[in-house]
N, C-alpha and C positions, 0 to 999 in steps of 0.2 A: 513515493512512499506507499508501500503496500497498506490495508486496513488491518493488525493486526486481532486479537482477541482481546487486551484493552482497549483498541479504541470500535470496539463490537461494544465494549459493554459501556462504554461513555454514550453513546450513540443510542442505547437501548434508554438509561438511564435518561437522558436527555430530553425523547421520545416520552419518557413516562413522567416527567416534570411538565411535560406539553398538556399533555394529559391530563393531569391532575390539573391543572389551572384548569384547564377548560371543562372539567367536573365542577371545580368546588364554582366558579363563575358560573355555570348554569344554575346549578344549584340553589346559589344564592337570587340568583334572578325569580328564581320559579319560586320564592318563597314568600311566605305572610306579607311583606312591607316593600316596595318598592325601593330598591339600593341607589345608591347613589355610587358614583363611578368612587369617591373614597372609600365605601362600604366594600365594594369590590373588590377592590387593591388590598385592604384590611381582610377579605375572606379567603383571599390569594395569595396572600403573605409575599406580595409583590408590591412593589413602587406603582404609584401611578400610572405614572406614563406607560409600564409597562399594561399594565391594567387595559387603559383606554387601547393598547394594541390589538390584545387579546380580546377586548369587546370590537373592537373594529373588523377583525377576523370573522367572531361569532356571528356580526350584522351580516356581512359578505357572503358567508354560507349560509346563509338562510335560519339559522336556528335561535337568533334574537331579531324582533324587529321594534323599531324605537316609536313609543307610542305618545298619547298627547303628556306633555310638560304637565308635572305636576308644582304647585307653591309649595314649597318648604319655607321653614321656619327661618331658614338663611336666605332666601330667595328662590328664585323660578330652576327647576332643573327637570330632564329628561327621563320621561319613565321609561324602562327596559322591558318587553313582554318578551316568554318563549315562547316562539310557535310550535306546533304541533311536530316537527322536527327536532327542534331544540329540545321538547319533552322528550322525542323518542329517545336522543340521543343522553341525555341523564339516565334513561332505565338501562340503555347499550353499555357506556361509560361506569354505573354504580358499582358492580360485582368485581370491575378489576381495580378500580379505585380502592374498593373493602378489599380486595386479597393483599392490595401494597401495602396497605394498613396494617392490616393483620402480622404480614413479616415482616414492618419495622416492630411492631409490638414485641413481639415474639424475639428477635434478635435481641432489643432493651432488655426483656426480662432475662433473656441468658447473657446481656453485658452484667444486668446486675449483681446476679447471683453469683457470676464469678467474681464479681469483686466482693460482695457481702463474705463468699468463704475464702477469699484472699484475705480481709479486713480478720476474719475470725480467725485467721490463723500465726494472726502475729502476736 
């Protein structure tokens, strides 16, 4: 089976779901409070398990390294730091993450509008 131009754009799409995890998981990592891997999954709008993969991947590449266990309030769990890779790669990662953004935004606001003047026209 040849790759056609749908499965180009499945493929692209896909890639950029990759992506965007591995954004918003940096992101959250690099930020005020030390996540827990549900925090993660919850900022990835992914499952667990999928979660802990995608942290498993970011360990592997070098851009999280797991640092001393801190207590929580539930018990003992692992603190996530980014190294100085994992930072670069959030500034690499941010501008295309914001353009995806921008034109699902941008697409919603012209779903909407056609329907608000479909709505006003019945």
């Amino acid at each position: 089976p040849q790759d056609g131009p749908q499965d180009l754009g499945r493929a692209d799409r896909r890639q950029a779901r990759r992506e965007d995890l591995r954004f918003r998981l940096l992101h959250r990592i690099g930020g005020d409070t030390p996540p827990s891997q549900r925090d993660l999954a919850a900022a990835g709008g992914v499952s667990l398990g999928t979660a802990n993969t995608a942290l498993t991947g970011l360990i592997a590449d070098g851009l999280v390294q797991v640092g001393e266990g801190i207590t929580a309030a539930n018990g003992y769990r692992l603190a996530y730091v980014l190294t100085a890779a994992g930072k670069a790669e959030v500034v690499r990662l941010a501008p295309r993450y914001l353009a995806r953004r921008q034109a699902e935004q941008a697409a919603l606001e012209a779903e909407i509008a056609a329907l608000e003047a479909q709505a006003g026209g019945q």
